[in-house]
C-alpha positions as CSV (number, residue, x, y, z in Angstrom):
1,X,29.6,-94.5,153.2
2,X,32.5,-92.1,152.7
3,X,32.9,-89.5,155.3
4,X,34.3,-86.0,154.4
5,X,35.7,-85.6,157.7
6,X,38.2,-88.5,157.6
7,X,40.5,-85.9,155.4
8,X,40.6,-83.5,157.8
9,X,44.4,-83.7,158.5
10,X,45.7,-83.2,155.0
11,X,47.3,-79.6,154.2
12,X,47.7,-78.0,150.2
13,X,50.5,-77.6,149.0
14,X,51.2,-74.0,147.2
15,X,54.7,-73.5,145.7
16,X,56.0,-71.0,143.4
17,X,59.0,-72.2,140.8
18,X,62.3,-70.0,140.4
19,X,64.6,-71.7,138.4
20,X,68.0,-70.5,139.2
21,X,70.2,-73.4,136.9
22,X,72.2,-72.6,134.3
23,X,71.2,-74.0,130.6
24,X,73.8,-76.8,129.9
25,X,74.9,-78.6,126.8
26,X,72.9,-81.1,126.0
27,X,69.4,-81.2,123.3
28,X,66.4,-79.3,124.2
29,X,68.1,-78.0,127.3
30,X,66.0,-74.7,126.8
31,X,64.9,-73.8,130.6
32,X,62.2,-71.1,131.3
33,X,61.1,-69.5,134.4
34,X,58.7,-71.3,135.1
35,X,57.8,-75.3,135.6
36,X,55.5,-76.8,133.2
37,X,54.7,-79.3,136.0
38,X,52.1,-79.2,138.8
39,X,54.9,-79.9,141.2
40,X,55.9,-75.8,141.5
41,X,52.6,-74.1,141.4
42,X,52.1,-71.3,139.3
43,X,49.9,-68.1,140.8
44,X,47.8,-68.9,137.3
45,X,47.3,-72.4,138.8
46,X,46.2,-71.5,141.9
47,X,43.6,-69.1,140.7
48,X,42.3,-72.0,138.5
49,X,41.6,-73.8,142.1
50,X,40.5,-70.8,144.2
51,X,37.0,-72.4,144.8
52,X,38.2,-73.8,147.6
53,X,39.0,-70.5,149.1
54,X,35.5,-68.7,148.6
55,X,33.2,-67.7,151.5
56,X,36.5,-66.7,154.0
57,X,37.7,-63.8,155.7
58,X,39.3,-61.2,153.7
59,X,42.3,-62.4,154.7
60,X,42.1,-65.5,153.8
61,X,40.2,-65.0,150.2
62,X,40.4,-66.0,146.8
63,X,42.0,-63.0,145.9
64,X,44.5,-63.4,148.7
65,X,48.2,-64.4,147.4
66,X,49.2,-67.5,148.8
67,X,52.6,-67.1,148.2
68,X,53.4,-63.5,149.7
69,X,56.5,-63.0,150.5
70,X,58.0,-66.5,151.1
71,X,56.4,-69.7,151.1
72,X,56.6,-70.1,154.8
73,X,53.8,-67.7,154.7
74,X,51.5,-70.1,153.5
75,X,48.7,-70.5,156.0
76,X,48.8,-74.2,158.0
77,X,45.7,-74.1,158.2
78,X,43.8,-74.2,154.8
79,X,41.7,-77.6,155.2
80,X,40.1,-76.3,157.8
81,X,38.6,-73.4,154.5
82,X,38.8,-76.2,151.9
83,X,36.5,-78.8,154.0
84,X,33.5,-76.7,154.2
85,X,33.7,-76.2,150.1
86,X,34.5,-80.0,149.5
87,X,30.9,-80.5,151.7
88,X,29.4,-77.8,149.9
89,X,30.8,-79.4,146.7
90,X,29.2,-83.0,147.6
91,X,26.0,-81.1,148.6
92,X,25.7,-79.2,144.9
93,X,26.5,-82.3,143.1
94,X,24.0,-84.3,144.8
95,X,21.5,-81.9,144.0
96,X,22.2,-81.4,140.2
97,X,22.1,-85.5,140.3
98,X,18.8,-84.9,141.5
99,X,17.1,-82.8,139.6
100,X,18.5,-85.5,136.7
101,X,16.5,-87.7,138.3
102,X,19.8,-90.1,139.2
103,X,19.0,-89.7,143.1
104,X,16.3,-90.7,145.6
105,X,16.1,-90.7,149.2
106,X,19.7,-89.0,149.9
107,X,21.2,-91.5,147.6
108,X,22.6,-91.0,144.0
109,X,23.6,-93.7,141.1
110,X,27.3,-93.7,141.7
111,X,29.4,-91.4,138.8
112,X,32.1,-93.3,137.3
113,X,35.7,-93.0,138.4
114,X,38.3,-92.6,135.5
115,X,42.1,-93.1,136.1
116,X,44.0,-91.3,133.2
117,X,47.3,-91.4,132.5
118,X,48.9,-87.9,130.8
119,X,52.1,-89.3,129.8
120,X,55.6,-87.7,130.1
121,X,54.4,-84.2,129.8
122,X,53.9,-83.1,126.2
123,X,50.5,-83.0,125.8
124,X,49.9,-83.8,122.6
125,X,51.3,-87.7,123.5
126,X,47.0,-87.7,124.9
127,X,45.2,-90.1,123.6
128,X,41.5,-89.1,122.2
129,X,40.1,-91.1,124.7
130,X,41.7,-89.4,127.8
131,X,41.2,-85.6,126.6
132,X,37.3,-86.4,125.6
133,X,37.1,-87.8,129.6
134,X,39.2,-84.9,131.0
135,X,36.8,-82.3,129.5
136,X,33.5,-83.6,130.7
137,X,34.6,-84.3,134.5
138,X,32.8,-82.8,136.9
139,X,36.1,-82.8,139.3
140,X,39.7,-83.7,138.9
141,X,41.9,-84.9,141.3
142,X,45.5,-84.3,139.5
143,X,49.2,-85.1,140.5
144,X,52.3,-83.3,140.9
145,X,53.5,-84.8,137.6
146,X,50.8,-83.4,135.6
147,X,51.4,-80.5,133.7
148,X,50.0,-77.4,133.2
149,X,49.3,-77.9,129.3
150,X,47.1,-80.8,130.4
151,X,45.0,-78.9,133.3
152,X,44.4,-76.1,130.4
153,X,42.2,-79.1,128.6
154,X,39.9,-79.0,131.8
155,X,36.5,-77.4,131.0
156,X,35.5,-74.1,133.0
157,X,32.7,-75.8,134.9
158,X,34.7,-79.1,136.7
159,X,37.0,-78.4,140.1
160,X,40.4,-79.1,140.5
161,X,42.1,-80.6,143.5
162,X,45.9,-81.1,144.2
163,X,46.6,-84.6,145.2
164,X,50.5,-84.1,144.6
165,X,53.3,-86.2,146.1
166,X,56.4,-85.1,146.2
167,X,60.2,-86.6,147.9
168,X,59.6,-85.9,151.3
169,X,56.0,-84.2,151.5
170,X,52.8,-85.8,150.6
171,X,49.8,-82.8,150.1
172,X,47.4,-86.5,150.6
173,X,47.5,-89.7,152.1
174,X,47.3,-92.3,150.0
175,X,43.8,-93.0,152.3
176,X,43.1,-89.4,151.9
177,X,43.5,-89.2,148.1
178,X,40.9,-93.0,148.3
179,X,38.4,-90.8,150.8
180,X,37.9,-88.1,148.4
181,X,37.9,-89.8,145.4
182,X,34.8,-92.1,147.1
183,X,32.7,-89.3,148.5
184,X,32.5,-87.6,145.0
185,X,32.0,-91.0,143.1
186,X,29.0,-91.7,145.6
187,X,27.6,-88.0,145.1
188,X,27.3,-89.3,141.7
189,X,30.0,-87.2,140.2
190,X,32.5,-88.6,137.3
191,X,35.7,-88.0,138.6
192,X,38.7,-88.3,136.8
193,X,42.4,-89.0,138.7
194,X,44.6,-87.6,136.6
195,X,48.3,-89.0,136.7
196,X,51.4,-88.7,134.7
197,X,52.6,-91.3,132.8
198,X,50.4,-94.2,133.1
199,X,48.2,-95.3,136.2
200,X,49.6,-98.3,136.2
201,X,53.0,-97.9,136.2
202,X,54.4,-96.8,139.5
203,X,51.7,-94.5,139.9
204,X,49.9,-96.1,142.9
205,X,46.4,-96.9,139.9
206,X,46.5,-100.4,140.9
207,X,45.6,-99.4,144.8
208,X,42.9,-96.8,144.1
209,X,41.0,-99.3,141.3
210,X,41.1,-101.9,144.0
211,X,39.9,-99.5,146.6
212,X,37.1,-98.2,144.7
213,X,35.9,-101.7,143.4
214,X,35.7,-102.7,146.9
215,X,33.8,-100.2,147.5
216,X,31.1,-101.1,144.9
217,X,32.0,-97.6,142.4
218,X,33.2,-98.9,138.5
219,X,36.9,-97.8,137.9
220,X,37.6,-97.0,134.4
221,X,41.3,-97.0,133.6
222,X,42.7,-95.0,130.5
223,X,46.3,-95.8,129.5
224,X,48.6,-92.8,129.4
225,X,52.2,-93.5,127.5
226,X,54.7,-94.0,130.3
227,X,57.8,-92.2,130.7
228,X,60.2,-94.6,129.4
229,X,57.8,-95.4,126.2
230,X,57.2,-91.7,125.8
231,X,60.9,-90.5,126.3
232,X,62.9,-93.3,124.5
233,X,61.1,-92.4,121.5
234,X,62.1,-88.5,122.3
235,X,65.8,-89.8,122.5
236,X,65.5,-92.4,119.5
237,X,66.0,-95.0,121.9
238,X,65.2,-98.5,121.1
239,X,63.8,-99.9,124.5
240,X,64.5,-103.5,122.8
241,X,66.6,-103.9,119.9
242,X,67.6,-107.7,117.9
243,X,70.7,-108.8,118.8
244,X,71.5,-106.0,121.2
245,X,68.3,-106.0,124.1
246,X,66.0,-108.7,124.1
247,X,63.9,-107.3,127.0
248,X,63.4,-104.3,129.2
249,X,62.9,-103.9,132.6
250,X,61.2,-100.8,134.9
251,X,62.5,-100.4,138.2
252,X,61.3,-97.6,140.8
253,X,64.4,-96.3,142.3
254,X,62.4,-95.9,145.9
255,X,61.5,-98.6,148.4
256,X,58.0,-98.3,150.8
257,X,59.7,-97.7,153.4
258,X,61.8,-94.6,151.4
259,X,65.7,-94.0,152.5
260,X,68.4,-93.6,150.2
261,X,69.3,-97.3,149.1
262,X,67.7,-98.4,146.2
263,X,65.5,-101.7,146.3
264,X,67.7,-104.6,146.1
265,X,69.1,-105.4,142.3
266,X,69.8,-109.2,141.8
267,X,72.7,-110.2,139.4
268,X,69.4,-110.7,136.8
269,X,68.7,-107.1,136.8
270,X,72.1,-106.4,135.8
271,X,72.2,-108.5,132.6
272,X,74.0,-106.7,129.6
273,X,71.0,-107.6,126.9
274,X,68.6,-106.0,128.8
275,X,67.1,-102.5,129.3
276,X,66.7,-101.1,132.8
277,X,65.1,-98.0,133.4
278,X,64.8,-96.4,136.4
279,X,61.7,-94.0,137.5
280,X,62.1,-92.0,140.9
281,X,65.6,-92.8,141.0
282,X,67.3,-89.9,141.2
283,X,68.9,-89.7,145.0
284,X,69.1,-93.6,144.9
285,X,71.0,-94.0,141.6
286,X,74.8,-93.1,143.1
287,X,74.3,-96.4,145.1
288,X,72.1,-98.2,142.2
289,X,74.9,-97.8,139.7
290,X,77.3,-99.4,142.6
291,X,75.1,-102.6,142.9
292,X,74.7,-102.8,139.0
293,X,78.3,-102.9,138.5
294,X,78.8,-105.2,141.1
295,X,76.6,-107.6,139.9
296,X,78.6,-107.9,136.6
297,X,77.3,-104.7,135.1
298,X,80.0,-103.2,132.4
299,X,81.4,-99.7,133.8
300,X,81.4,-98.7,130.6
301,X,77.4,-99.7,129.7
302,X,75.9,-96.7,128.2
303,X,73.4,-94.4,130.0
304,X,71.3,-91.6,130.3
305,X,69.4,-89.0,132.4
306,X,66.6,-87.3,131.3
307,X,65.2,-84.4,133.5
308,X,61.1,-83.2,132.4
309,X,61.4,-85.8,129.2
310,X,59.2,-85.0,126.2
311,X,58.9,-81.2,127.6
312,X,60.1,-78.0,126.5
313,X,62.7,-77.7,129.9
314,X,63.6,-81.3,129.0
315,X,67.6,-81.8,130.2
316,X,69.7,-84.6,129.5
317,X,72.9,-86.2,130.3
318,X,74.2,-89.0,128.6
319,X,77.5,-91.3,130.2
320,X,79.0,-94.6,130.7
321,X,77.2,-96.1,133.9
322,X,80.5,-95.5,136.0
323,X,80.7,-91.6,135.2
324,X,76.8,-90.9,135.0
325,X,76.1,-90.4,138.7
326,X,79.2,-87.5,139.0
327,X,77.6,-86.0,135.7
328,X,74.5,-85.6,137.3
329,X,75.2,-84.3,140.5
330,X,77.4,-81.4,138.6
331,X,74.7,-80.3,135.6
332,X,72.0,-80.8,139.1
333,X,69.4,-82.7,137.4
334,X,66.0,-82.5,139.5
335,X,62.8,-84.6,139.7
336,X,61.1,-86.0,137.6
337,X,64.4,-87.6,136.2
338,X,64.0,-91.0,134.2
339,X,67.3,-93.1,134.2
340,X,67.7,-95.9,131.1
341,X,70.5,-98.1,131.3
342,X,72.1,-100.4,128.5
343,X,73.7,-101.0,125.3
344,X,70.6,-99.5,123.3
345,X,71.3,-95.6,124.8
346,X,74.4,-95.9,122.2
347,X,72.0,-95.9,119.4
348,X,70.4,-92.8,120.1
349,X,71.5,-90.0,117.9
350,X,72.5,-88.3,120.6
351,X,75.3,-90.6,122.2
352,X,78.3,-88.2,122.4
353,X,80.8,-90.7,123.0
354,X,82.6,-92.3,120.3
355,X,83.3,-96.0,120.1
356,X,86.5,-97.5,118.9
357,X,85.1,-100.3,117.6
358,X,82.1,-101.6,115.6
359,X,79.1,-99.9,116.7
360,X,76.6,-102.4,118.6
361,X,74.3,-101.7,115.7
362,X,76.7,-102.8,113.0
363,X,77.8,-106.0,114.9
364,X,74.1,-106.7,115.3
């Protein structure tokens, strides 16, 4: 059995999103004020999760700003007020499972666990499948990368909770994020992790199923497009195309143990028919484009970075591998930034650099 108070040590995290960049040249650079990502909390998004500030000192209330005048006025101490809710959660769930007659003796039928995928952002890339389970959870346990548009589906009656990772802060361990999603699957809740992209693409799905299964609670997983699927298509590019990419390849631009240097790219990754793109690889990719040209990579390969893909703040800069890491350290392209690499980013409609020769279409 799950216990609550294994979480204690985890702290929210509460930001509010000023955007000070310029707009720059490039398609559907439009950039508004605010984020339309989890990651930079809105003060709309963190009245949508005040339960977990009710029943505290006036202080410390629902209707107390969290922000005020800076974000290091953000109280440390906020899982010490959220812990006695997430109890008080379990306790009313239990309850309502028992008066459905899905409990006995203190123990409830376990609620499903769904892992949905939200794709790149735009929420109409949903499937059916993942709205119809997003609106009749009874809690949702969302990540920095999914957006606002997507919460908005969640019905009135189910609670949200911030799970979010981000470079260099984690609001939940990994263990943490497994604890809570246990306890509320064995109160006989349906609980839905909500992810960007898909689950089971670099977003840590494969751990959590595993976890749960172990634990004897059925994992339901609901595909989400993934961020290279779901912004290629945004781009028109081909992630495989005859005679020009026979295969593509993900990479995650961060190793487990974190650092700047990318995982290690073997003279395979670097093969001219092939696609690479890079997720989380924004800090790394100065020393990833290095390797990739080292290992017989063309300078010259085409390439692009796409900042908030499929979005309306959606940013992109498109180079020749050798000049794209300069490019992006001037327009200052932020996380989430997807990375694709390869001859197929010259077919995009948006390739500003014109060839001398044949296009790679044409010679196809």
């Amino acid at each position: 059995m799950a216990l609550l108070h294994k979480i204690v040590s985890f702290t929210p995290n509460h930001h509010f999103f000023i955007n000070k960049r310029h707009p720059i040249s490039s398609i559907n650079s439009i950039t508004p004020s605010t984020s339309p990502f989890t990651e930079k909390h809105s003060t709309e998004r963190y009245q949508r999760d005040q339960w977990v500030y009710q029943n505290t000192t006036s202080t410390t209330s629902c209707n107390h700003n969290p922000f005020g005048d800076s974000i290091g006025s953000i109280r440390e101490d906020d899982i010490a007020l959220q812990l006695p809710e997430l109890k008080k959660l379990v306790q009313v769930l239990k309850e309502k499972r028992a008066s459905e007659g899905k409990c006995s003796e203190g123990k409830c039928v376990p609620g499903d666990v769904f892992l949905v995928g939200t794709g790149p952002g735009d929420p109409e890339l949903l499937t059916l499948k993942a709205v119809r389970v997003i609106k009749s959870a009874d809690l949702l346990l969302y990540d920095r990368l999914v957006s606002n548009d997507v919460l908005d589906l969640v019905s009135n009656d189910a609670k949200l909770l911030y799970v979010g990772k981000t470079a260099g802060y984690h609001s939940r361990t990994q263990e943490e994020i497994h604890e809570l999603l246990l306890n509320f699957a064995e109160a006989g809740a349906t609980v839905v992790r909500l992810k960007g992209g898909d689950p089971l693409v670099f977003g840590r799905g494969g751990e959590e199923m595993d976890f749960l299964q172990q634990q004897g609670i059925h994992v339901k997983v609901i595909p989400g497009i993934t961020a290279a699927s779901g912004i290629a298509a945004e781009l028109g590019i081909p992630l495989t195309h005859r005679g020009i990419a026979n295969s593509v390849r993900f990479l995650t631009g961060h190793s487990r143990k974190g650092g700047t240097d990318p995982l290690f790219v073997s003279e395979n990754a670097a093969d001219p028919d092939s696609t690479l793109v890079v997720y989380m690889g924004l800090s790394t990719f100065p020393s990833l484009s290095q390797k990739l040209m080292h290992h017989g990579l063309s300078p010259q390969t085409p390439a692009v970075a796409i900042e908030r893909g499929t979005t309306i703040q959606q940013r992109t800069v498109f180079a020749e591998l050798k000049d794209l890491p300069e490019k992006i350290a001037s327009t200052g392209l932020e996380s989430p930034t997807l990375l694709i690499i390869g001859k197929v980013v010259e077919l995009s409609p948006f390739w500003p650099i014109p060839t001398k020769q044949e296009s790679c279409l044409m010679q196809a």
